[in-house]
C-alpha positions in Angstrom: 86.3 70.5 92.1 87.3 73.3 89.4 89.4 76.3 91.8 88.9 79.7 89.5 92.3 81.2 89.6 91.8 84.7 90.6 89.1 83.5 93.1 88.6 85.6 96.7 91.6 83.5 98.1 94.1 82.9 95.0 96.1 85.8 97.2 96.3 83.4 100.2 97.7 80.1 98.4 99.9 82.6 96.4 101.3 83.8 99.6 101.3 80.3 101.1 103.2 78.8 98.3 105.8 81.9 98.3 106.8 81.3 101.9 106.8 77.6 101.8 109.8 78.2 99.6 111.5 80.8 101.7 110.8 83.4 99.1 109.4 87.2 98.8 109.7 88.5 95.2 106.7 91.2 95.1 103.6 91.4 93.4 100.7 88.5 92.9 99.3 89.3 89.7 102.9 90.5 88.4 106.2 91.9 89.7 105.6 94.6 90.9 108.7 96.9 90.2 108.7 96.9 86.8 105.9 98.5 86.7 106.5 100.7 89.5 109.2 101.7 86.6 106.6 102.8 84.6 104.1 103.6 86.6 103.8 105.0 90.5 100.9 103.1 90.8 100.8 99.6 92.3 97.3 98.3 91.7 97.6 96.5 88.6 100.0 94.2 90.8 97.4 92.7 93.5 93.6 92.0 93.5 91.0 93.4 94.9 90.6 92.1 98.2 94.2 92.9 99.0 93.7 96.8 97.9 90.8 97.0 99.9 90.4 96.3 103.8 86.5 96.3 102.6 87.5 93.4 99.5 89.4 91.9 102.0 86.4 91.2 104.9 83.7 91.4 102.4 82.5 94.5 103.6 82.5 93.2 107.6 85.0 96.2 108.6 85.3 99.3 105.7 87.5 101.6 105.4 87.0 104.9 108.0 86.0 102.1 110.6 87.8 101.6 113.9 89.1 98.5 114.9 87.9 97.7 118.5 87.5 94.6 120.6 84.1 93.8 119.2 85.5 92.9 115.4 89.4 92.8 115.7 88.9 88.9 115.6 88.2 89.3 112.2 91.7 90.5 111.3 93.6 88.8 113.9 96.0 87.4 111.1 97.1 91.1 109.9 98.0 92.2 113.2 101.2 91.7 115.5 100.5 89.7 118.7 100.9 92.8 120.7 98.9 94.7 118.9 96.1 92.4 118.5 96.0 92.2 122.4 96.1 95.9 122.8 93.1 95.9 120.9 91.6 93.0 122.5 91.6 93.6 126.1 93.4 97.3 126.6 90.8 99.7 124.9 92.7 100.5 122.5 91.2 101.5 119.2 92.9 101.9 115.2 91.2 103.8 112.5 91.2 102.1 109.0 92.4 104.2 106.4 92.5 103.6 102.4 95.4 101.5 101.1 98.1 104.0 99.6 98.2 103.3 95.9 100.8 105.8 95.1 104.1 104.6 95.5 105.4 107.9 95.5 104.0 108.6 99.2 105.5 105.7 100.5 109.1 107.1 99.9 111.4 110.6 100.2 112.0 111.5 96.6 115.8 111.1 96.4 115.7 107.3 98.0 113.3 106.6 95.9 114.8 107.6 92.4 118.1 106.3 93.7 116.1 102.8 94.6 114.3 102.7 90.6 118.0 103.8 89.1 120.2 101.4 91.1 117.8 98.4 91.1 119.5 94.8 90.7 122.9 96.4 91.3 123.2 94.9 94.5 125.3 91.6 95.8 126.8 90.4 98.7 130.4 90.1 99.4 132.2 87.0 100.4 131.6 88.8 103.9 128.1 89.0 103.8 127.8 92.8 103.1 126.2 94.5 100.5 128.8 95.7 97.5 127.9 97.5 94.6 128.7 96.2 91.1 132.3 97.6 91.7 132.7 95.7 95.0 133.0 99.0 96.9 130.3 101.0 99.1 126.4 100.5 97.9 125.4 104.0 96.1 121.8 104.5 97.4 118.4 103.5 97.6 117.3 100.5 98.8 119.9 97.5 97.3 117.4 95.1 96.7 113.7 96.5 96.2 112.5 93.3 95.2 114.1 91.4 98.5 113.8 87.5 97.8 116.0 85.8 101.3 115.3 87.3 104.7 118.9 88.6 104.5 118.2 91.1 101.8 115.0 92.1 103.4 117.2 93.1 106.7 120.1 95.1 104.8 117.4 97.0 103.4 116.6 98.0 106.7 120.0 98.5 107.6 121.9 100.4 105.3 120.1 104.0 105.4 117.5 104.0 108.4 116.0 107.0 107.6 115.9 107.3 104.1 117.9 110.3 104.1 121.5 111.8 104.2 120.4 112.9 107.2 117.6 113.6 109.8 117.3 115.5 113.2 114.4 114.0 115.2 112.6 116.2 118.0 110.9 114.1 120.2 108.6 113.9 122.7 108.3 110.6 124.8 106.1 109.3 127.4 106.1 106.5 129.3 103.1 104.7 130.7 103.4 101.9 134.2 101.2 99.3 134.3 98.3 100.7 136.3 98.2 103.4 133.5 100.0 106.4 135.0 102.3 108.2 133.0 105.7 107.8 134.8 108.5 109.5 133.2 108.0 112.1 130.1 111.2 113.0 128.2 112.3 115.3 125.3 115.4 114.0 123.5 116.7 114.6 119.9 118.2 111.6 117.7 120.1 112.5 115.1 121.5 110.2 112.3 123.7 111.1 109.2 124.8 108.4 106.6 128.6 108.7 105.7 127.9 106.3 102.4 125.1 105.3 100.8 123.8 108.5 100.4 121.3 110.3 97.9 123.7 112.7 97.3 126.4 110.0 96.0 129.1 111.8 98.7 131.2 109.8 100.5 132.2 111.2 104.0 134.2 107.8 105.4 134.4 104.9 103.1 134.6 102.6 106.1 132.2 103.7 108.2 128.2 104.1 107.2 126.9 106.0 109.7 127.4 108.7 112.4 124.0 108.5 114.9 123.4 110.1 118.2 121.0 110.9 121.0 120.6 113.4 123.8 118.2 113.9 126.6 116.8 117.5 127.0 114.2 117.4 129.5 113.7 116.7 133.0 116.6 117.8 134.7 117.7 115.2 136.1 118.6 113.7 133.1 119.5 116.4 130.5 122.6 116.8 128.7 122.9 112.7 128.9 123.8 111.9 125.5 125.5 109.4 123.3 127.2 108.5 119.9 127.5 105.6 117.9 130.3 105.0 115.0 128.9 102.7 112.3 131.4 100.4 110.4 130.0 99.6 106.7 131.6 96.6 107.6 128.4 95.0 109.5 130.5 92.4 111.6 132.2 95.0 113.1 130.5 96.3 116.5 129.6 100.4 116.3 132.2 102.5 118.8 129.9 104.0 121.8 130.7 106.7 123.6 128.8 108.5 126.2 128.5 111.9 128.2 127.0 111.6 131.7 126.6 115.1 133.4 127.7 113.9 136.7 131.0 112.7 135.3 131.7 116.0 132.9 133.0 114.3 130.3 132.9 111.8 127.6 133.8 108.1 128.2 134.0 104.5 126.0 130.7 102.3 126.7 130.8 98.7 125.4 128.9 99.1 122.2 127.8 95.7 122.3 125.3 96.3 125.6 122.4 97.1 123.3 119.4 95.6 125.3 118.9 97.6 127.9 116.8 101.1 128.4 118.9 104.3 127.2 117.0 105.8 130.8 115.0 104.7 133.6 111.2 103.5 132.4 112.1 103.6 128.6 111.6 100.1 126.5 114.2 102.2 123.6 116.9 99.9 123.4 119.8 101.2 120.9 119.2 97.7 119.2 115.3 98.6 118.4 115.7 101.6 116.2 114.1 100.7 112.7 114.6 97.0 114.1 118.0 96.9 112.7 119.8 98.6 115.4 122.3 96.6 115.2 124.8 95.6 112.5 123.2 93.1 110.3 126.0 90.7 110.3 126.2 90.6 114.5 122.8 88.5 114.2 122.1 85.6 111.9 119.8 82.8 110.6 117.4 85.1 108.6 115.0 83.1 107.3 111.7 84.3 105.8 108.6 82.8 107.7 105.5 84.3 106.6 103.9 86.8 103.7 100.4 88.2 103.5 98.9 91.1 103.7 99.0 93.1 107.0 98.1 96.5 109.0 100.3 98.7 109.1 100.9 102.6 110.3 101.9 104.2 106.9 100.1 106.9 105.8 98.0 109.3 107.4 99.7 109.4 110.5 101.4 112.8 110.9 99.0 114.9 113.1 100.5 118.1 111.0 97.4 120.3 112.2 97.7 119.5 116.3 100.3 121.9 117.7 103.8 120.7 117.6 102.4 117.3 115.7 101.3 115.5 118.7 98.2 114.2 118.8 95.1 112.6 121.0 95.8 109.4 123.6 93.1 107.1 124.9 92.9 103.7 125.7 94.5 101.7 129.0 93.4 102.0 132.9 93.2 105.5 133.0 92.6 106.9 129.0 96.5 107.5 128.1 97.8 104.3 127.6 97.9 104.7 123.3 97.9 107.5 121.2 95.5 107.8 118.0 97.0 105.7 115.0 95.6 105.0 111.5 96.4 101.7 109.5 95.8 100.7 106.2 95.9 97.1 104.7 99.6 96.7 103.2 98.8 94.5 100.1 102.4 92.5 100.7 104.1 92.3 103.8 107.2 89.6 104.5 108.1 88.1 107.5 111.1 87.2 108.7 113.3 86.0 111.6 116.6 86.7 112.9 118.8 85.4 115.9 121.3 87.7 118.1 124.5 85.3 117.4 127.1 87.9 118.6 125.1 88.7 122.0 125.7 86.0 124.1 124.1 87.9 126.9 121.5 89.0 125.2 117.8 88.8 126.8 116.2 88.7 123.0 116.9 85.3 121.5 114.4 86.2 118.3 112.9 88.7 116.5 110.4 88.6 114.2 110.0 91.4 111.8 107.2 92.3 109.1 108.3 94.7 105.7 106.4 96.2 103.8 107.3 95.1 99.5 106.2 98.5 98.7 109.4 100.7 100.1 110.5 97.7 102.2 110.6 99.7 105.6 109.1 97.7 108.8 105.7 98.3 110.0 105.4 95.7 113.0 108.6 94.2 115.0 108.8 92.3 118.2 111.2 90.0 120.2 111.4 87.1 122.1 113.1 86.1 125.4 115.5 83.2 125.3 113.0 80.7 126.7 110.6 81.4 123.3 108.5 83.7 125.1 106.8 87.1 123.7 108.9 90.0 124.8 107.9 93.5 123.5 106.8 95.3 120.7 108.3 98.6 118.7 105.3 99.3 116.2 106.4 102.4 114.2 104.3 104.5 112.3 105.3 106.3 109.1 103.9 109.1 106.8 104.1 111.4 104.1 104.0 114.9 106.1 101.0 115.7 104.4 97.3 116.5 106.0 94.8 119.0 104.4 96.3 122.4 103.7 99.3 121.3 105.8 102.5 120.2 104.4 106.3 120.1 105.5 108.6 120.4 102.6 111.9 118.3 102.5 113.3 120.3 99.7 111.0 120.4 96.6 109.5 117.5 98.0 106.8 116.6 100.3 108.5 115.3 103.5 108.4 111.7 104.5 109.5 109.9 107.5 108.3 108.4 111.0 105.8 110.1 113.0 105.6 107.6 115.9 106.2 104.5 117.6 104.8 102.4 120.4 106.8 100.1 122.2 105.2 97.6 124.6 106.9 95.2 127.2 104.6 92.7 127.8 106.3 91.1 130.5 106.4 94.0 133.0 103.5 96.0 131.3 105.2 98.6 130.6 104.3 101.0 127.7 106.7 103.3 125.7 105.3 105.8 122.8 106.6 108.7 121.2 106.3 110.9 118.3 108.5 113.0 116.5 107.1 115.9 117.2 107.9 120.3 115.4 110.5 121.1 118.4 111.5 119.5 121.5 112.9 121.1 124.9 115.7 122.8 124.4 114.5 124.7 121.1 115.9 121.7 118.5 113.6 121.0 115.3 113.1 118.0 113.3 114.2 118.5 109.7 116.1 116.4 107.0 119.1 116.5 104.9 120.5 119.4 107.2 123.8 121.1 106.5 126.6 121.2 109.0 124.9 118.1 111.2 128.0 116.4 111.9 130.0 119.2 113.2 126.5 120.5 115.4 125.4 116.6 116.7 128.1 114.0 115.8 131.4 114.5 117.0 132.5 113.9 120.7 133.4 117.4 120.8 129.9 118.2 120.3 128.7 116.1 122.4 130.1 117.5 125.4 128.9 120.6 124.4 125.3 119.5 124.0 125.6 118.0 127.5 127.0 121.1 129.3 
């Protein structure tokens, strides 16, 4: 029997073949960065049916269409397990929306030009981090945009989380019990600032690459908790973590390496979910890539810029509030891989499994696995380019771009996290990006007393 080439599944035994040999170079009809080189747009790189969630299910679910229990069987294979059960048996319903062709919306400027100008710079060191051609410090954007081993894939991930020098996130969370009630709502602010591998080529510490820190500003009963975390570049080297605790009135030493367990009561935020690298790269091991396909992910269309304060509409669960709205579109080339906690001895995860995006390589779908093999819980982000209507939040000349929410599901104790980075949060602090003066204001232990008092 004659196979035509570019017949309706040449995508799938393309895909097939690449991860049979533990590869991910992007693109099916071509690689796909040079011509993102010469062009923003990425079509001319897949076919059809993976541009198209219509192509894709010949027309059975179309773009604008909500994915409910009646038809998600039809796209179990591009959805997370979570997810997919969500859907299946918890009400909860995704809105299909086109497949984001620009390239340019998938990125903040800066990174972006600093990805195109520095690509195939990147190595690893006899360490296993990531060196420019120099052997020093990486100099920005993502090292390897066209990741081909699970490990490159990850220290994409890793090296600048949120694709800027820096980012202030106000944020609203809520936290949902099994039977459905919402049991604990908090406002805290996260705040992360490279110190290398920075847009703006400055180096603050050579040996460190970040400064990141969180603080709780509503209820009560738990505001002015806060903590820090010191980055080495070096990524076998354990972050220092310090804390401030209200009741003690001051700051103290936690052990940094105690990153599986809820920063407050009823939270499924571990310190070692955030961007599912939040943890040094080298501090877990055997990444291996085991799948690549297209997928569903949460990247466009999903900042609620018009609702007040950017939160937006929950349904879904025992009692209507389980989810909040989301929009997917079909990623055209999404990589799998695994990775294993091997300096966490006593850590409850003993796997995750994370899917990337090839377009800006940034995760859309992550979960973890106990040590006996079984399904653990979810952290599904969602990302945007802050642009809806006649709404848009500027980062500089630039439309913004960055997360806009997440939902984090333990499936073990049914237990349901979301969030959203929302305008302002309780205490009157505002999301914004590259911010001057962030590290004196949010990341220094003197300031973190103050924020806590």
């Amino acid at each position: 029997m004659h196979i035509k080439k570019y017949d309706h599944d040449y995508s799938r035994r393309f895909f097939m073949e690449q991860a049979s040999k533990g590869i991910a170079t992007a693109g099916v009809l071509g690689p796909l960065w040079p011509m993102i080189g010469n062009s923003a747009d990425i079509s001319k790189a897949y076919p059809d049916e993976l541009m198209s969630i219509d192509a894709y299910t010949k027309g059975k679910i179309k773009t604008g269409d909500f994915l409910t229990a009646d038809n998600v069987d039809l796209v179990k294979e591009l959805l997370d397990p979570v997810a997919f059960m969500e859907v299946k048996t918890m009400g909860r319903k995704i809105r299909i929306v086109p497949t984001t062709r620009d390239i340019t919306k998938l990125y903040p400027k800066e990174y972006l030009d600093a990805t195109l100008a520095n690509q195939g710079k990147a190595k690893f060191d006899a360490n296993g981090n990531v060196v420019a051609p120099d052997g020093k410090t990486w100099i920005g954007g993502n090292p390897f945009p066209d990741a081909k081993t699970g490990a490159e894939v990850a220290a994409n991930l890793t090296l600048c989380w949120g694709r800027h020098d820096n980012s202030i996130y106000a944020i609203k969370d809520q936290e949902i019990a099994p039977d459905g009630s919402l049991s604990y709502q908090y406002d805290f602010v996260w705040v992360e600032e490279n110190t290398t591998v920075r847009g703006d080529g400055k180096i603050l510490a050579e040996d460190k690459l970040r400064l990141q820190s969180v603080f709780f500003t509503a209820p009560v009963d738990v505001k002015g908790t806060g903590y820090m975390s010191t980055w080495y570049y070096d990524q076998r080297k354990f972050p220092d973590l310090v804390g401030y605790l209200p009741a003690f009135k001051r700051v103290r030493k936690f052990p940094t390496n105690q990153r599986f367990e809820p920063l407050v009561p009823g939270s499924n935020l571990y310190l070692s979910d955030a961007w599912a690298a939040g943890d040094p790269m080298l501090t877990w091991g055997n990444y291996k890539i085991v799948g690549r396909g297209p997928f569903l992910g949460a990247v466009s269309q999903s900042w609620w810029g018009d609702h007040p304060n950017w939160e937006r509409p929950v349904h879904g669960g025992p009692k209507g509030q389980t989810f909040m709205d989301t929009n997917m579109e079909l990623c055209p080339d999404v990589v799998v891989f695994e990775a294993e906690p091997t300096g966490y001895p006593r850590a409850p995860v003993g796997k995750k499994r994370v899917w990337v995006d090839v377009r800006n390589q940034m995760f859309v779908a992550y979960v973890t696995f106990d040590r006996r093999g079984e399904l653990f819980k979810s952290f599904e982000p969602q990302f945007s380019q802050y642009v809806k209507g006649d709404k848009v939040l500027m980062d500089g000349k630039h439309p913004a771009w960055s997360w806009t929410g997440v939902i984090s599901h333990n499936v073990q104790d049914g237990r349901l996290t979301r969030f959203v980075q929302s305008k302002s949060c309780a205490g009157g602090y505002n999301s914004g990006y590259n911010v001057a003066g962030a590290v004196d204001k949010y990341l220094t232990e003197q300031a973190l007393q103050r924020l806590g008092t």
